[in-house]
C-alpha positions in Angstrom: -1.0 42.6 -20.8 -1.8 44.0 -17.6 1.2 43.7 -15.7 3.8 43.7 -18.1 6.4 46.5 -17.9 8.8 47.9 -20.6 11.6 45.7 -19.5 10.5 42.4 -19.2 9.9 41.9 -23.1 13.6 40.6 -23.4 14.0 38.2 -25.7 15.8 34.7 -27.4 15.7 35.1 -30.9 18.3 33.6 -33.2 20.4 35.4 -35.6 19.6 35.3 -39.2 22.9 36.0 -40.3 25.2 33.3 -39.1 27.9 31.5 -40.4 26.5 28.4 -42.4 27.1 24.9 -40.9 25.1 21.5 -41.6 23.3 19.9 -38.7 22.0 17.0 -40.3 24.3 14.9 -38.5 23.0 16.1 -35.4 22.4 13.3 -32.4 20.3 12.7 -29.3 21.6 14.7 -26.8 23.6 17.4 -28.5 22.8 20.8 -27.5 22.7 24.4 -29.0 22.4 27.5 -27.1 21.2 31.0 -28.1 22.0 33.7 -26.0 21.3 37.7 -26.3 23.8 39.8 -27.9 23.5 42.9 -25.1 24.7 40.2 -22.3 27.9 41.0 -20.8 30.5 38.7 -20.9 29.8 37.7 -17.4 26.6 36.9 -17.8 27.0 34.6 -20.7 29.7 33.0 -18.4 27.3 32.5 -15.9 23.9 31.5 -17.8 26.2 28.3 -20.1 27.3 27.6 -16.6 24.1 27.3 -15.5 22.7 25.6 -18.7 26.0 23.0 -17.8 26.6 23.6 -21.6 29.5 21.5 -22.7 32.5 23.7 -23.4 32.8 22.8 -27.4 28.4 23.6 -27.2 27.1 25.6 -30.3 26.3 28.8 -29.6 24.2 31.3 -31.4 23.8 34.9 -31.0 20.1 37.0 -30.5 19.7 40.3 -31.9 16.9 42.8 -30.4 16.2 43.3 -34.1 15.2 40.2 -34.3 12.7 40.1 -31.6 10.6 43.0 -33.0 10.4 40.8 -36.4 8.6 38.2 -34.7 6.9 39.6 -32.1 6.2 42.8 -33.6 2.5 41.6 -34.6 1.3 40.9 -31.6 3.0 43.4 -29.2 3.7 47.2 -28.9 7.3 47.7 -29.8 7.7 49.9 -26.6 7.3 46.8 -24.4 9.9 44.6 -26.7 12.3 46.8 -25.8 15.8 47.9 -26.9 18.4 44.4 -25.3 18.6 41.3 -26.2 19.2 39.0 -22.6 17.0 36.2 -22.6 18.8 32.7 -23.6 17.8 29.4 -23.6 19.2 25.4 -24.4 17.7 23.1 -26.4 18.8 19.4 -26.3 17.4 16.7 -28.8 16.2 13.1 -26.8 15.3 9.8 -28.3 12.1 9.3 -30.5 9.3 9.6 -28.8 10.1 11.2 -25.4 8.4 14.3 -26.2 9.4 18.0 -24.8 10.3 18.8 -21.4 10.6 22.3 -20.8 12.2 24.5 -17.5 12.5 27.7 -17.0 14.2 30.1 -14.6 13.5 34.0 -14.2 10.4 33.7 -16.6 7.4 35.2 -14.8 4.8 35.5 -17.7 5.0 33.1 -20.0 5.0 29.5 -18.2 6.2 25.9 -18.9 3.1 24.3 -20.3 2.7 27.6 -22.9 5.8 26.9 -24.1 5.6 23.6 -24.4 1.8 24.1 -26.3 3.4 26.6 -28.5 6.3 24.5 -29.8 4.4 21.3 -30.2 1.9 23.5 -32.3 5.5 24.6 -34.4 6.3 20.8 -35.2 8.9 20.9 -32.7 9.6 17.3 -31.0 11.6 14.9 -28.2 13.4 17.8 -26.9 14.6 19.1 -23.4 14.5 22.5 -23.4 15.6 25.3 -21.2 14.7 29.3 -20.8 16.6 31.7 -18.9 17.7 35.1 -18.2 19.5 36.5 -15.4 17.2 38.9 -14.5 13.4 38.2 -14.3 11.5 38.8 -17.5 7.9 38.1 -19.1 9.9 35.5 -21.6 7.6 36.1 -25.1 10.4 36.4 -27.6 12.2 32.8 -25.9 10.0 30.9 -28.6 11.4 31.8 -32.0 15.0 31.3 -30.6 13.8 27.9 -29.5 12.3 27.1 -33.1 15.2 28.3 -34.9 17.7 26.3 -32.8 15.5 23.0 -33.2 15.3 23.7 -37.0 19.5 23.8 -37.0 19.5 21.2 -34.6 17.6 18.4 -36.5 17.7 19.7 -39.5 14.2 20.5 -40.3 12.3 23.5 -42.2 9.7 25.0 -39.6 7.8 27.2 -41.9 7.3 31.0 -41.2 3.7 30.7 -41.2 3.6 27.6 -38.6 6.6 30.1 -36.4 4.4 33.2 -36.9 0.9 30.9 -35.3 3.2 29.8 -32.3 4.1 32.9 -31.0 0.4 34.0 -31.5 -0.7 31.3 -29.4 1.8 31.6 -26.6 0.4 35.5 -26.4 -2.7 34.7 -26.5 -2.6 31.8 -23.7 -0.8 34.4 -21.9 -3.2 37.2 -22.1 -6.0 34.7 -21.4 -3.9 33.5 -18.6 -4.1 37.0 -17.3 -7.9 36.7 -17.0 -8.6 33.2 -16.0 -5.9 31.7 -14.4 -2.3 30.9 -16.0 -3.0 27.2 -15.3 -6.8 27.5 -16.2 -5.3 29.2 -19.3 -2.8 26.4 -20.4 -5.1 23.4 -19.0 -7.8 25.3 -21.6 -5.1 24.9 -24.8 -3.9 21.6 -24.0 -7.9 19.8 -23.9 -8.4 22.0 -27.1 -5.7 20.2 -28.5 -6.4 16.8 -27.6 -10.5 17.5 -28.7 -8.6 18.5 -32.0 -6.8 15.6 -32.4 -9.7 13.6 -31.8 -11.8 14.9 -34.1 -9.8 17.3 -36.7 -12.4 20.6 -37.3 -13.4 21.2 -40.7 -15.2 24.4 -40.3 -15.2 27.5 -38.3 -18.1 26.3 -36.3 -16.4 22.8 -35.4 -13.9 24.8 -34.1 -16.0 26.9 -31.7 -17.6 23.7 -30.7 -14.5 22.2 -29.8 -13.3 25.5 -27.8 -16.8 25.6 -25.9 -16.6 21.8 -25.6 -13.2 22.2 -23.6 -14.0 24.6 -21.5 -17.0 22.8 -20.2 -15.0 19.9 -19.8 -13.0 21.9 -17.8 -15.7 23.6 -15.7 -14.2 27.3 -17.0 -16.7 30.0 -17.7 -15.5 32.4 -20.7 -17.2 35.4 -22.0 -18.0 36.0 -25.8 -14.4 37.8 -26.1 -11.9 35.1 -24.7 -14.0 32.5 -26.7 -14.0 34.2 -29.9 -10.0 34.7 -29.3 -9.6 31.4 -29.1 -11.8 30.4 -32.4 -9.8 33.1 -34.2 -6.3 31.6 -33.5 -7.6 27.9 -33.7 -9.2 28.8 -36.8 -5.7 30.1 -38.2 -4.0 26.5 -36.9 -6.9 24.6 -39.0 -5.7 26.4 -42.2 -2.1 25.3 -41.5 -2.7 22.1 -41.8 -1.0 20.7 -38.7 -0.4 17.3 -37.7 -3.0 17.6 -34.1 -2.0 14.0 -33.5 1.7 14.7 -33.7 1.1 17.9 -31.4 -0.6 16.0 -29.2 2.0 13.1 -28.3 4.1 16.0 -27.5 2.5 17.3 -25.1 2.9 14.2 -22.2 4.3 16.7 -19.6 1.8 19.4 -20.4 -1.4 16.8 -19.8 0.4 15.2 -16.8 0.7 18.7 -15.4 -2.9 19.2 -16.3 -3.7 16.6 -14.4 -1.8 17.5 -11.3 -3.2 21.0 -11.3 -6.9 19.3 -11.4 -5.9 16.8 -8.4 -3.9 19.4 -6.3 -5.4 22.1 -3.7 -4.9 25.0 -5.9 -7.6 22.5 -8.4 -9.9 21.2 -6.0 -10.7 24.5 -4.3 -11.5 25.7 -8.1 -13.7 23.0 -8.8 -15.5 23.3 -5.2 -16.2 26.6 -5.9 -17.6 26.0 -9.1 -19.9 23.1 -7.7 -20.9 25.5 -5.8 -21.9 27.8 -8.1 -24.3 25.4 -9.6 -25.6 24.4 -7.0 -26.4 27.7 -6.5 -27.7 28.1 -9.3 -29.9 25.4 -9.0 -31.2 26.3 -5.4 -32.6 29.7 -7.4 -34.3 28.0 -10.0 -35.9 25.7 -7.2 -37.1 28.9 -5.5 -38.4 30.5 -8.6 -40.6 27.7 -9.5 -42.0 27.3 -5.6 
């Protein structure tokens, strides 16, 4: 994680030991809150001011313990850090309206990661909102998100299915590092759908399906990146998850996907991609005259 400093790894991840309160009577559009436990009192002031949290909102507290138990794994504990800030919203909509996700002062992990990575934890209809008040990479905002949805609806998110979300959101982000953060989240989003199409019953179907998305998608990966992807893919297969109910939660994801492919940003990728095969072909016509 190239450009990644010690101090961006703050994080949102929800106390284990709060006071017990049921949930299950939870309805559309009541919120929860999670906000870090090193924020001043100021701070929190001004981030539920910014969330326009109602004044009776449920509010959870982060620890920085809390974020080394779930991201430990699959990041140096010097770059998690010693402070809880990050804080986020989440909001539960009508059946079927998917997740919606915005973010403010997150400037590695983006919108369309998170929203992959919670659809991949069962999480569903759901606005959701990330924020710190200081700029930060926004890695640990994912289990705080989970665990609030989980108190929200009342639902059991197991630890495997939390531990595979955060892996994926690392790993679109390193990839996004490499490629493209678009590139990145456009390639996790056609995975998906490919996977919900046609659910892969061996290793080999998976690397079919990550090869198979890539060319859809005109990206050229090298042995590594792929062989990333097959690993964490592979590890979702044996979860069993529902890639169909992923996959009709990820509306703003694909419409964003399709944006990025029709905007300027898009069409000057794919133009200089035509042009590398056209290129390419020009030299094979040369070779053979």
């Amino acid at each position: 994680m190239k450009s990644m400093k010690k101090w961006v790894i703050l994080t949102v991840l929800l106390c284990l030991l709060l006071p017990y309160k049921a949930f299950a009577d939870a309805a559309v559009g009541d919120m929860i809150v999670t906000l870090g436990e090193n924020l001043s009192k100021e701070q929190k002031s001004m981030l539920l001011s910014e969330m326009k949290a109602p004044a009776d909102v449920e509010v959870l507290t982060v620890t920085n313990a809390e974020e080394h138990e779930y991201l430990g794994d699959y990041i140096a504990s010097r770059l998690i850090g010693t402070k809880a800030i990050s804080s986020s919203a989440i909001t539960l909509e009508e059946k079927g309206t998917g997740l919606k996700l915005e973010s403010k002062n997150i400037n590695w992990v983006t919108d369309e990661m998170y929203i992959n990575a919670l659809a991949t934890a069962g999480v569903k209809d759901a606005t959701v909102y990330v924020t710190a008040p200081i700029p930060v990479s926004g890695t640990a905002a994912l289990t705080g998100v989970i665990k609030a949805y989980e108190l929200s609806s009342d639902k059991v998110i197991s630890e495997d299915v939390k531990q595979a979300a955060n892996e994926e959101m690392v790993t679109t982000a390193e990839l996004g590092d490499e490629i493209g953060t678009e590139e990145a989240s456009a390639l996790v989003t056609k995975i998906k759908e490919k996977m919900a199409e046609n659910p892969p019953a061996s290793t080999e179907d998976v690397r079919k399906i990550v090869e198979s998305a890539a060319k859809d998608l005109g990206l050229v990966l090298n042995e590594g990146q792929i062989q990333s992807l097959i690993d964490l893919f592979n590890k979702l297969k044996e979860l069993n998850i529902d890639w169909t109910a992923v996959g009709d939660q990820l509306t703003e994801a694909k419409d964003k996907l399709s944006n990025f492919l029709e905007s300027e940003e898009g069409q000057s990728f794919l133009d200089k991609l035509k042009g590398v095969f056209e290129s390419l072909i020009d030299a094979i016509k040369s070779f053979f005259s």
